[in-house]
N, C-alpha and C positions, 0 to 999 in steps of 0.2 A: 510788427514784431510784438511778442508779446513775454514781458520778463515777471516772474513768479519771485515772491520773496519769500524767502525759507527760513527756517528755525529748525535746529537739534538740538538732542537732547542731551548736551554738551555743555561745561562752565565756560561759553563762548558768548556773547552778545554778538546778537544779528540786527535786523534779516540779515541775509544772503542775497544776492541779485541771480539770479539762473534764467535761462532763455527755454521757454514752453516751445517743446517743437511743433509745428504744425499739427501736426497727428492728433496733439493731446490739447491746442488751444481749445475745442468747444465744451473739454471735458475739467479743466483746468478750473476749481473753484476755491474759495476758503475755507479752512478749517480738514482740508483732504491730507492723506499722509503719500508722501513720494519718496521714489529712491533717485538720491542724488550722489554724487563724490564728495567728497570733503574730506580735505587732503588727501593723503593715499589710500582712504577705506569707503567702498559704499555704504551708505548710513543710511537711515530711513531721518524725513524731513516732513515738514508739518507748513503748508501753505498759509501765510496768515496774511498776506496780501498781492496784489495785484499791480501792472504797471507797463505801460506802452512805450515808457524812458528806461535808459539808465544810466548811471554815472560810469557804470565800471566798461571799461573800453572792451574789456574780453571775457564774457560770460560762459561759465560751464553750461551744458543740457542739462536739464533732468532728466531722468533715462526713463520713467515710467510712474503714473500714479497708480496706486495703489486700489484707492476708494473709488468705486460708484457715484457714492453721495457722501457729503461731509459728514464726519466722524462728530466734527466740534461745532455747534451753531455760535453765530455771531457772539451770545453773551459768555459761553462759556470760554470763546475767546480773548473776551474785553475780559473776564476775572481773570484768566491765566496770566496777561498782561500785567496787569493791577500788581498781582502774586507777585512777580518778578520783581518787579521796583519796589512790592512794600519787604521782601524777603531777603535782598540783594542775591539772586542766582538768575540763569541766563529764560526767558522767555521757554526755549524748547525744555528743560528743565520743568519749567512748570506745567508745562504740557503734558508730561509725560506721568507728574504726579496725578494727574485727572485720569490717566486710561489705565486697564488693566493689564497686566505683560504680557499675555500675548497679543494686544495692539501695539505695544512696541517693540515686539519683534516682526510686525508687518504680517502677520494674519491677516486674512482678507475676510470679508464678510459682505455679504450677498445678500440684497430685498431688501435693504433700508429705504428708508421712504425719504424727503427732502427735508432738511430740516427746519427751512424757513425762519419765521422772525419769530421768536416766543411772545405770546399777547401777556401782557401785566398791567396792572393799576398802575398809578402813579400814588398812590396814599400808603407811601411807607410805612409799618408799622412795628417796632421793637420792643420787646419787655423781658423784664427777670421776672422770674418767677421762684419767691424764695417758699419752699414749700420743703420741712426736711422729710417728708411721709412722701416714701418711692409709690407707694400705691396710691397715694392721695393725686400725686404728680401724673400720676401716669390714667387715672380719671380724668382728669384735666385737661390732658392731651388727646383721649379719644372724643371730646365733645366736639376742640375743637379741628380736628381731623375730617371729623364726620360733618362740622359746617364747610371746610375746604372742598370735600368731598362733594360736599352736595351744590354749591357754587362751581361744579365745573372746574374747580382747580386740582393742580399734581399737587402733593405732598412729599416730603425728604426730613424722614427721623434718624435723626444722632442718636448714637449709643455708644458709653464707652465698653462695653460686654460684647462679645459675639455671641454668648451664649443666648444674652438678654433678646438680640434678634429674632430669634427664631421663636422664640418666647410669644415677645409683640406681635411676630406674625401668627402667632395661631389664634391670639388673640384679639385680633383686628378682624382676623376669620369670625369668630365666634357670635362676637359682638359687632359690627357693622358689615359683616354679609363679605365683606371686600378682601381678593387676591391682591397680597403684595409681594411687590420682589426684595430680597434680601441680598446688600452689595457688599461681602465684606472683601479686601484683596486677599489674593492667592490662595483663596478658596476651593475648590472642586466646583465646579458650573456655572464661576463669576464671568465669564467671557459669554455663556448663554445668558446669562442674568443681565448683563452690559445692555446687549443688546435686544433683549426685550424690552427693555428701558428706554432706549434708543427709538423705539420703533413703536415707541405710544402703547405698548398695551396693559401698562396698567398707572394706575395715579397714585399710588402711595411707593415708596420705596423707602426703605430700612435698613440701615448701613451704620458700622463703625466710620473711624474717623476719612476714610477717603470717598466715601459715601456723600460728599458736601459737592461733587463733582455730576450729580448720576445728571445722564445729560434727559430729562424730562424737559417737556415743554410746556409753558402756560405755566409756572411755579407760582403757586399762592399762599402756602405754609413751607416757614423750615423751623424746624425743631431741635434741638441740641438741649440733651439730657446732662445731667452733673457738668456741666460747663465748666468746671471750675477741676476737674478730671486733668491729672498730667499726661495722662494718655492721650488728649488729644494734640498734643506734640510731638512733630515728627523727627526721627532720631536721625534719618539720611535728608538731604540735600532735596529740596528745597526745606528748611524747616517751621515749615507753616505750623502755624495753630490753628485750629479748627472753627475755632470761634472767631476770630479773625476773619477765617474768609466766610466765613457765613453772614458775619455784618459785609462783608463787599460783594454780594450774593443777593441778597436780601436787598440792599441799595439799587444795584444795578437792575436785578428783575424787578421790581418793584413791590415786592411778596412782603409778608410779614412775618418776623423773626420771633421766638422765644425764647430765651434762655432759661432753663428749668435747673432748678441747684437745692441741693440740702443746707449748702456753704457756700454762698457768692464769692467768686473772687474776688480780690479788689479792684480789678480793672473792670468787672462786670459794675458792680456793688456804686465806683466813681463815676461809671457813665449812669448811673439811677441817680447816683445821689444830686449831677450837676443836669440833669431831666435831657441828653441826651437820649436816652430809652425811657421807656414806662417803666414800672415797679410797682411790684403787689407781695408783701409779706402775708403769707398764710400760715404763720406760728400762733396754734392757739394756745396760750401759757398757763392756762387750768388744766393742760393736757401731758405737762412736761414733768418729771420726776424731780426728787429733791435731789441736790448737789449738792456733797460737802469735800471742801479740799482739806487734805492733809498735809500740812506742813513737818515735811520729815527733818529741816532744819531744827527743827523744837524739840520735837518727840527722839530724834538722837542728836544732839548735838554734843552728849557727852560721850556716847561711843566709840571705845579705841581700836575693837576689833571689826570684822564686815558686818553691815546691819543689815538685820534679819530683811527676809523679802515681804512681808506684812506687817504693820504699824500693829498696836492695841488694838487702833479704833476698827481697822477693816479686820481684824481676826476676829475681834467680837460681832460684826456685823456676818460676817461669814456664817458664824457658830449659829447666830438670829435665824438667820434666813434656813440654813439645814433644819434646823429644830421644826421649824415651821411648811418643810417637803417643797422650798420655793427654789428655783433655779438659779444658780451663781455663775455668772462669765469675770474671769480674772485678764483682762487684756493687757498686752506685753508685743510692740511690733518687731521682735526679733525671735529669728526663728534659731533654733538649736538645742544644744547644753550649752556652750562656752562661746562668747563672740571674739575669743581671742586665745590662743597656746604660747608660751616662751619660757623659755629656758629657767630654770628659778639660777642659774651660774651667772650667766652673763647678761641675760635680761630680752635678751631678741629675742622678739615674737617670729613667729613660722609666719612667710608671706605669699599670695601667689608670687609664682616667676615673672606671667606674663602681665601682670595689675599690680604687683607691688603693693596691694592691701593685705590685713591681715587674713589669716584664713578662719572659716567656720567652725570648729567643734559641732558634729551631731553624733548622739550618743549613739541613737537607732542608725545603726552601718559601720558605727565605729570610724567616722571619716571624718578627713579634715577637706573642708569647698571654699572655694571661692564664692565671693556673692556676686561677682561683674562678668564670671564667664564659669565653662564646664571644667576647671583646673579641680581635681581630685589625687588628695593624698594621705596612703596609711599614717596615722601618729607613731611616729620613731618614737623609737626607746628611749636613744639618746637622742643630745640638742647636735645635728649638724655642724656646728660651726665652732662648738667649744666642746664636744664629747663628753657631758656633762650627763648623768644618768636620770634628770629627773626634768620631765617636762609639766608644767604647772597651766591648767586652764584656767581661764578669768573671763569676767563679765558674765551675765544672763541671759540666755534666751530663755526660750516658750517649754525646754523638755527640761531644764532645772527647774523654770518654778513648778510644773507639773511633778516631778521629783521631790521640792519640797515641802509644797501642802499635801502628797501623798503621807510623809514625815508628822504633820503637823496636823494633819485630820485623818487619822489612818483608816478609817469603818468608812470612809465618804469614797462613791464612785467619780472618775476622777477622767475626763479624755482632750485630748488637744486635738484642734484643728488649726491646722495650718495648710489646708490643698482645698481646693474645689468642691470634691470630696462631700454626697448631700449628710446632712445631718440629723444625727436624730434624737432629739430633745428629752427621748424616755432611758437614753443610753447609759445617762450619767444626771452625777447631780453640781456638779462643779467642772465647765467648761473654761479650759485655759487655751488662747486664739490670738491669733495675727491678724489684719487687716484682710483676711479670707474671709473673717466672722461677715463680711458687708455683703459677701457675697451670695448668702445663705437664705433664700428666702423667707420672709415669715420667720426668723430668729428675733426671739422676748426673751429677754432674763428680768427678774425681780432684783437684782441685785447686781450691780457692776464693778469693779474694782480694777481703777486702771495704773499701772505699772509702767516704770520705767520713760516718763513721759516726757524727761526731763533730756532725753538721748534726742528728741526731736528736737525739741523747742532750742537748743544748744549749740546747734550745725550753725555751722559759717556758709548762713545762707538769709541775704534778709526777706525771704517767704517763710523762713522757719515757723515763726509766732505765725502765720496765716494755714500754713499746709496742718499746722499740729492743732488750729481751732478746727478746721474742717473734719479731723480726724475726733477728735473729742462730740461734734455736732452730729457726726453719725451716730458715736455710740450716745448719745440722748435719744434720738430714736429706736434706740433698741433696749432700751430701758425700763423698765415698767415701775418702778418703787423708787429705788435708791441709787446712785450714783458715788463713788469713794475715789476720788484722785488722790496719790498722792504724788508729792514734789517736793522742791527745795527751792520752788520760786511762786512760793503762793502770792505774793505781791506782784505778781505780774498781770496786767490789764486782760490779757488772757482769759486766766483764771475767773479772775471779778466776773466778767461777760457769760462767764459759762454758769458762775453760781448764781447770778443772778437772772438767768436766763434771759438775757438782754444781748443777741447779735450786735444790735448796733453800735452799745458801747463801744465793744471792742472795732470796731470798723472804723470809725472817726475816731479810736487812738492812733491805731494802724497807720491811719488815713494822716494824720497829724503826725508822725513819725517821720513818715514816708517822704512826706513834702520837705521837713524842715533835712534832710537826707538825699532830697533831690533822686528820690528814685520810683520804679513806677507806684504809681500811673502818671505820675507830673511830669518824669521824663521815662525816655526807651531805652534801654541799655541793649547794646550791642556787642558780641564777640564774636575778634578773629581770632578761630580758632587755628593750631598750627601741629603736626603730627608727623612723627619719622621714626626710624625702628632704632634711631642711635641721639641718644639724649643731648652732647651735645649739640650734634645739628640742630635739633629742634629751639634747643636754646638760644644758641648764636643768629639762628634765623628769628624766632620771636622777636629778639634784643634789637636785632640789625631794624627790623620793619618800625619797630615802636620809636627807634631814633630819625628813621624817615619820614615815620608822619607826626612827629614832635616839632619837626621842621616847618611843617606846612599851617597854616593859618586858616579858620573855617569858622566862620558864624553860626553859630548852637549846637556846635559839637565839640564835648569836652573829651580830652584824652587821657584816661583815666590810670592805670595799670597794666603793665606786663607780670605777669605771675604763671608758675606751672597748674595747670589744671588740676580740678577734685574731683576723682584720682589723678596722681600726676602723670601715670603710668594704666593704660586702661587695653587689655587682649594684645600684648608686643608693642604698643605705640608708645611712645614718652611726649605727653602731650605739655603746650605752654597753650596761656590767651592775652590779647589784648581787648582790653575793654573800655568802651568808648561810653559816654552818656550822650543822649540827643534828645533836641527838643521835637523836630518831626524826622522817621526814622528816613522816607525817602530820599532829604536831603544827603543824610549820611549815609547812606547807602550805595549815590551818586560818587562823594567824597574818594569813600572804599574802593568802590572800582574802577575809581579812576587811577587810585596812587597804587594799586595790584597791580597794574598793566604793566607795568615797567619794573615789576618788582621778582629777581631772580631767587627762584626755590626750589631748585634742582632736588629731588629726591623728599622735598615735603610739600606733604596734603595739606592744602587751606582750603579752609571754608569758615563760612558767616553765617552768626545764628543772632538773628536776631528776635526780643525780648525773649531771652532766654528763662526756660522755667527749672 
């Protein structure tokens, strides 16, 4: 007899034990996908091992495999594994984030060839590569592409852009002769792309973030671009980071990793700084524009009505720079007129229904948006809730300050980017821009003036000071002359790092923060996250779970906070979390799913996100 252990792609932990029926013994291998029962529904399952025992006295059949030849080789099995325990979701779960949906809907596919043991070194090899010149970076990467290449190895380049793919592939054409496939999900021709991938015919392959799965064989380069990118975090269930499993990729094949970043993280940044990975700073600081911050605590501090949206000093530098036909970018990462409407009677702000955030003001439509989902609405006359005749807008986006240096330089051409949208540098002489400007190729300005900087760095979030350095290291790159921040925290370590054009500074204050805070990278933080369409349940359940595991006792795992999530309320759900601190995340992860199992949640969604970004 011969019994198959199964996995779905279900928050179930397996295997499963099932009985191969004769028919399909010689055909019966790993990594192949089969349709089995489970519970009352046939499911499609995923063979991750093998077995002439079993324990379970009465085993289902499996009714049918699906594959020819394994879909998954050995290693992308051993990562999927790994996934699971370092992510806390169920094995088939992570399976299922490697393939593309129509392999999990049981597509079948025809003429794969066997997928064998993939050949690797054993001389692991890691490094960051702090280089903030995207073009300088991306030299860097075709040298060594084309040494993998030429040693007979596959290649797997990260990208957090899809657009940027297609880009690189034409590129890679151009310049090293070489066809690659491009893996982004639920694409148009990702199922044909899969599996040419699958079936060896080409050695480079270029993908977003589920791209870290392409099942190539022989892996000798992986590549991971802006590493330091939120987008390489995933929003559904498993919630892998990207980089994460590319260090358990990289380990496992025995290939060599890069981390390539404008702005290291600081998890990236701590494994350099304690020689876990290698590290190569390529800032050359004779090349870097001057920086001056503006302390707006000074310059208004006796202002008793709204202060204006330019200091003296960046007006005067505005007025320099026009006089002289040089190009001004005004950056500001909020998009609109108003980032908020309320009543001037009663003081409530207009909120989505289904987010309970505030709503958007944009001038251009006349609308009021949500920023967390598609909720859309005309601005009433009167205030809903007190019939008050006067609704008052507040806070700045990108189409008021464009509206007010229009006021304030009025002969000066003047255009905002905030989309995709390519650009064009001769259009205008003062561009006012969101975090699209990054997206822009080949975008220089002489002149920079960053706004509202003080909306990041301020979040109840302790990446803030890290995500608003990264955001400020771009625009040094895009800078040709001068630099003008202004804030009301020019004393913050931050700053210093930036005028001084010194990363590191700020990395080992960060870094020294961090530790004496007990949070990453010295420890993992983990959240169970908890969601239902009626607030108290979600509440009484959060509360209920956080007293149950208050109860329990566990060696390097601290139990931290029950709180409503930010937002607390996100597209109909009323979300809460609890949050745990750990020294290694697998321990706690075991912990978690141990004390879930017994844990009744009739009507709410859990799930576990762990080092949440």
């Amino acid at each position: 007899m011969l019994y198959a252990k199964i996995v779905v792609g279900l928050p179930v932990d397996g295997p499963f034990d099932y009985l191969v029926p004769d028919s399909l013994v010689k055909v019966a291998t790993c990594g192949k996908r089969v349709w089995v029962n489970f519970g009352p529904k046939r499911t499609i399952g995923y063979i991750v091992g093998l077995s002439a025992k079993t324990k379970i006295k009465k085993t289902k059949p499996l009714f049918d495999i699906i594959d020819s030849q394994a879909l998954l080789s050995v290693e992308l099995l051993k990562l999927t594994k790994e996934l699971s325990g370092y992510y806390c979701c169920s094995w088939g779960e992570a399976i299922e984030a490697a393939l593309p949906q129509a392999l999990r809907k049981g597509k079948r596919l025809e003429d794969l060839p066997d997928p064998g043991q993939a050949k690797s070194s054993l001389d692991l090899a890691a490094s960051l590569i702090f280089q903030p010149d995207s073009r300088l970076r991306r030299e860097y990467y075709l040298q060594e592409i084309k040494k993998a290449v030429s040693d007979k190895k596959t290649v797997v380049m990260i990208l957090a852009d899809k657009r940027a793919c297609s880009e690189l592939k034409n590129e890679i054409k151009a310049k090293l002769g070489i066809d690659s496939a491009v893996l982004c999900r639920n694409e148009p021709g990702e199922l044909g792309d899969w599996a040419r991938v699958r079936s060896g015919k080409t050695q480079i392959v270029i993908g977003t973030r589920s791209a870290i799965f392409a099942p190539l064989e022989n892996p000798g380069l992986v590549i991971l671009d802006e590493e330091e990118n939120s987008v390489y975090k995933q929003e559904q269930v498993p919630h892998y980071h990207t980089r994460k499993v590319a260090l358990m990729r990289a380990k496992i094949n025995g290939c060599r990793l890069i981390l390539g970043s404008s702005s290291p993280s600081l998890e990236s940044f701590y494994l350099a700084k304690t020689k876990k990975i290698g590290y190569e700073c390529k800032i050359k600081k004779q090349d870097l524009p001057e920086v001056k911050i503006m302390d707006l605590s000074r310059e208004f501090h006796r202002a008793k009505s709204e202060r204006p949206v330019l200091s003296r000093y960046l007006s005067d530098c505005i007025a320099t720079s026009l006089s002289a036909n040089e190009k001004v970018l005004l950056f500001l990462n909020r998009r609109g007129f108003a980032t908020s409407a309320a009543c001037h009677n009663c003081k409530k702000p207009l909120v989505c229904p289904r987010c309970n955030t505030n709503l958007i003001y944009f001038y251009e439509g006349d609308i009021l948006a949500c920023s967390h989902c598609n909720f859309r609405l005309i601005p009433p006359k009167i205030c809903p809730l007190c019939n008050s005749g006067y609704i008052k807008f507040k806070g700045a986006g990108t189409e008021k300050i464009e509206s007010e240096i229009s006021r304030i330089f009025p002969q000066v051409r003047i255009k905002s980017i905030s989309t995709l949208e390519k650009m064009d540098l001769a259009s205008a002489d003062i561009f006012v821009a969101t975090s699209a400007i990054f997206k822009q190729k080949d975008a220089k300005f002489h002149l920079v003036g960053v706004l509202g900087i003080d909306n990041a760095l301020n979040r109840l979030d302790f990446r803030s000071a890290e995500k608003t350095f990264g955001v400020l290291q771009e625009l040094v790159t895009i800078t040709e002359k001068r630099m003008v921040i202004q804030t009301n925290s020019g004393q913050h370590h931050l700053f210093e790092a930036i005028a001084k054009n010194d990363p590191e500074l700020f990395y080992n204050k960060e870094l020294q923060e961090r530790k004496q805070l007990g949070y990453p990278p010295y420890k993992h933080i983990i959240l169970i996250k908890l969601r239902s369409k009626y607030p108290e349940k979600a509440q009484k359940s959060a509360e209920a779970l956080f007293e149950k595991l208050s109860k329990v006792k566990a060696v390097g795992i601290e139990l931290v906070s029950v709180n409503p999530s930010n937002p607390p309320k996100l597209r109909g759900n009323y979300c809460w979390q609890i949050m745990f601190k750990a020294a290694v995340p697998g321990k706690a992860v075991k912990f978690i799913k141990l004390n879930l199992k017994n844990f009744r949640h009739s009507g709410i969604i859990v799930t576990v996100d762990v080092d949440p970004v």
